[in-house]
C-alpha positions as CSV (number, residue, x, y, z in Angstrom):
1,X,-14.1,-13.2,-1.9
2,X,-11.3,-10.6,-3.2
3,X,-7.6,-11.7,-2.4
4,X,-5.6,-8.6,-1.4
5,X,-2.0,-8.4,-1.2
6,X,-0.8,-4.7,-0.5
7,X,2.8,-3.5,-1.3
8,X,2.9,-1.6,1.9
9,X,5.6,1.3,3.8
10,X,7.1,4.2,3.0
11,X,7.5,6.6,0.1
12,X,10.1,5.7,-2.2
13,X,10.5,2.5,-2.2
14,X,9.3,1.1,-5.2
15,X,5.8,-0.1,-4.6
16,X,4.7,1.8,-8.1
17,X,7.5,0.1,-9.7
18,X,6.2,-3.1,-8.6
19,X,2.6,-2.6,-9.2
20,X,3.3,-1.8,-13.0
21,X,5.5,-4.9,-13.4
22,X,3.2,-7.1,-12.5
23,X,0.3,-5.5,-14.4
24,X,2.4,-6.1,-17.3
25,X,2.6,-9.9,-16.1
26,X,-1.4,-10.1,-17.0
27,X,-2.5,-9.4,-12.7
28,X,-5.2,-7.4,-11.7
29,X,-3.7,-4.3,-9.8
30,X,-5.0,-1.1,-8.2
31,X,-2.8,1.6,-8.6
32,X,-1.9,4.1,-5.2
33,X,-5.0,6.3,-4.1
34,X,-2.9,8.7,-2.1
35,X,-1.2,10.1,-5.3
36,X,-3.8,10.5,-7.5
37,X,-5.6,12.8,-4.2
38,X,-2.4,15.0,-4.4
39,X,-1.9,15.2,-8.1
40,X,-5.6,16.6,-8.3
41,X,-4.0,19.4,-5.9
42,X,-7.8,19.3,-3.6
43,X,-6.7,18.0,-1.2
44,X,-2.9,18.2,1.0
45,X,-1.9,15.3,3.4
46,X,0.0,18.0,5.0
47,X,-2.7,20.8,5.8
48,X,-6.0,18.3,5.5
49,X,-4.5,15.0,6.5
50,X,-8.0,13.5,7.7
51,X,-9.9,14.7,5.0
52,X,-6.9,13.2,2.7
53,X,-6.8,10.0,4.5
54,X,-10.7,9.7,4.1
55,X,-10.5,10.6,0.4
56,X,-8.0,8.1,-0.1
57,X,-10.0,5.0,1.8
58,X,-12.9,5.9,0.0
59,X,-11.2,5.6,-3.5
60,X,-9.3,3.0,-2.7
61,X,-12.6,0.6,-1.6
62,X,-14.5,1.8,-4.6
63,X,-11.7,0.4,-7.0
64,X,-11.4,-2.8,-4.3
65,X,-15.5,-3.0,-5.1
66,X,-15.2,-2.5,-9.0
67,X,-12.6,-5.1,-9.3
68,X,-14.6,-7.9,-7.5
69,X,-18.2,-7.0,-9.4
70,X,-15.9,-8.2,-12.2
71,X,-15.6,-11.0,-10.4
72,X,-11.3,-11.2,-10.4
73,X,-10.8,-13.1,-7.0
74,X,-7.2,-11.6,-6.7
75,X,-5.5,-8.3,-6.8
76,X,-2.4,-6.3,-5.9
77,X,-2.7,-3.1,-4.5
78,X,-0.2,-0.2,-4.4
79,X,-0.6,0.4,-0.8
80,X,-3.8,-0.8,1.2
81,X,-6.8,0.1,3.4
82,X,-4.7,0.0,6.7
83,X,-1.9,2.5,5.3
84,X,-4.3,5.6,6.4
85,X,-3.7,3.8,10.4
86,X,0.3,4.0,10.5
87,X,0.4,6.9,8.5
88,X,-1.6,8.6,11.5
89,X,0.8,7.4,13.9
90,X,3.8,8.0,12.4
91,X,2.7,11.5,11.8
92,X,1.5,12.2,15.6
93,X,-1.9,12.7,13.7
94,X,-4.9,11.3,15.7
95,X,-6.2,8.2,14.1
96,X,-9.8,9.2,12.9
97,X,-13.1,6.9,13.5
98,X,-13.6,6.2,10.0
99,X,-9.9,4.5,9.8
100,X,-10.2,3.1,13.0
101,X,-13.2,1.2,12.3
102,X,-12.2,-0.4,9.2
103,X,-12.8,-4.2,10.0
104,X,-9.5,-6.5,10.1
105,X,-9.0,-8.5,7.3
106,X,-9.5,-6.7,4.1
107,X,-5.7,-7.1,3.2
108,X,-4.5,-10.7,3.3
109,X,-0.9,-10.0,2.4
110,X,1.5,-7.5,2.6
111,X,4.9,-7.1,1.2
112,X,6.9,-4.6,3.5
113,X,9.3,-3.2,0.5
114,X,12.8,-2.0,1.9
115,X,14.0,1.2,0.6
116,X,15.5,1.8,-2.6
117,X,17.8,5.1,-3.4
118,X,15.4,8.3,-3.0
119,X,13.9,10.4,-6.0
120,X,12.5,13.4,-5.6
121,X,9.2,13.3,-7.5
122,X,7.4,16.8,-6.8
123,X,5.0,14.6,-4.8
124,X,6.2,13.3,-1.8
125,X,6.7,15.5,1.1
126,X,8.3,13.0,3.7
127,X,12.2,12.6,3.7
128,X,14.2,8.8,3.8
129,X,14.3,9.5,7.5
130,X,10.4,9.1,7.4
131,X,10.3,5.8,5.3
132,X,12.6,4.2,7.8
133,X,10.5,5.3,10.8
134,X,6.9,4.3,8.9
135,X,8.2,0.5,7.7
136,X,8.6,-1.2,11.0
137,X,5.2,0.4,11.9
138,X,3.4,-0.2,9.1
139,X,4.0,-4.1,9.6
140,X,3.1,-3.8,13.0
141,X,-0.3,-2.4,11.8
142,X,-1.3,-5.0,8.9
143,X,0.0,-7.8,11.2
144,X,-2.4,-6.6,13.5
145,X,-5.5,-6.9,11.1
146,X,-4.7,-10.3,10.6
147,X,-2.5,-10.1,7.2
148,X,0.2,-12.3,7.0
149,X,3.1,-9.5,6.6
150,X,6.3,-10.4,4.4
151,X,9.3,-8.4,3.9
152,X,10.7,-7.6,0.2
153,X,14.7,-6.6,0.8
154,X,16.3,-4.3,-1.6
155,X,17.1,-6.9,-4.8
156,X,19.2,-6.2,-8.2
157,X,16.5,-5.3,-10.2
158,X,12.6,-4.8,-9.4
159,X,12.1,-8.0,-11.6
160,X,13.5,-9.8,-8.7
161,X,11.4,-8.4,-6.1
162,X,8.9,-9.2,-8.4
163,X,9.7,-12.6,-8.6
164,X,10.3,-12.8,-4.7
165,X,6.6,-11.4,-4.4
166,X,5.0,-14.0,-6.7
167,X,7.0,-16.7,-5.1
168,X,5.8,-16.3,-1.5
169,X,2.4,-16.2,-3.1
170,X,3.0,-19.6,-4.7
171,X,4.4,-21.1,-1.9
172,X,0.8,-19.7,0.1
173,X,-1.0,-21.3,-2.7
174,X,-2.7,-17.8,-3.8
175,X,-1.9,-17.7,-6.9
């Protein structure tokens, strides 16, 4: 069985960052499925957000599938299956079938990251405002498929949070 621990919230707060550190550290990572929709310009969260949200779920399971045919038993993930479901709500967007129906359980653990100072990237869309509405809820959603949800504060440097990450997952016995 795949491991999955998501970095999981908002934009902009350094769940990229994180992902690429601990690639560098030698872990299996998937990188976010949400950006790499938008950069390709097809399709906008803002005028298609279901057909965006089901691009984005199917990309991200195809990667989740690759990685375990290779037969890694662990990976990080730069967001998660689940993020499509508080995305909808904090967006007053109905929640569509295909999201609603994914089965609890395919993320194990989460890292809630807490803000770090905004960037604008040409990317996002939201606004800080929207990353400190979409944390608390997007806990409340991955705590509700059964991962066990941990929260990453704002540290000195990313290699802290890095190090904050990989100890909780030490102390679970995960890795």
């Amino acid at each position: 069985m795949l491991v999955r621990a998501a970095l999981i919230g908002g934009p902009n707060i350094g769940k990229t960052k994180q992902i690429s550190l601990l690639r560098k550290r030698g872990f299996k990572t998937i990188n976010e499925k949400a950006t790499e929709v938008i950069q390709e310009g097809k399709l906008c969260p803002v005028i298609n957000p279901i057909g965006f949200r089901r691009e984005v779920v199917i990309r991200q399971q195809e990667h989740e599938v690759a990685i375990a045919m290779s037969g890694t038993k662990f990976v990080f993930t730069d967001r998660g299956a689940y993020d499509g479901r508080y995305y909808c709500e904090a967006t007053g967007c109905e929640e569509p079938s295909f999201l609603a129906d994914l089965p609890n359980g395919l993320v194990q653990y989460a890292f809630v990251l807490a803000p770090v100072p905004w960037e604008e990237d040409g990317i996002r869309y939201e606004d800080p405002a929207f990353t400190l509405r979409v944390n608390p809820i997007a806990r409340r959603v991955y705590e509700e498929t059964g991962a066990r949800v941990f929260d990453i504060p704002l540290l000195p440097t990313p290699e802290d949070r890095v190090e904050m990450i990989l100890s909780v997952l030490r102390n679970e016995n995960v890795i």
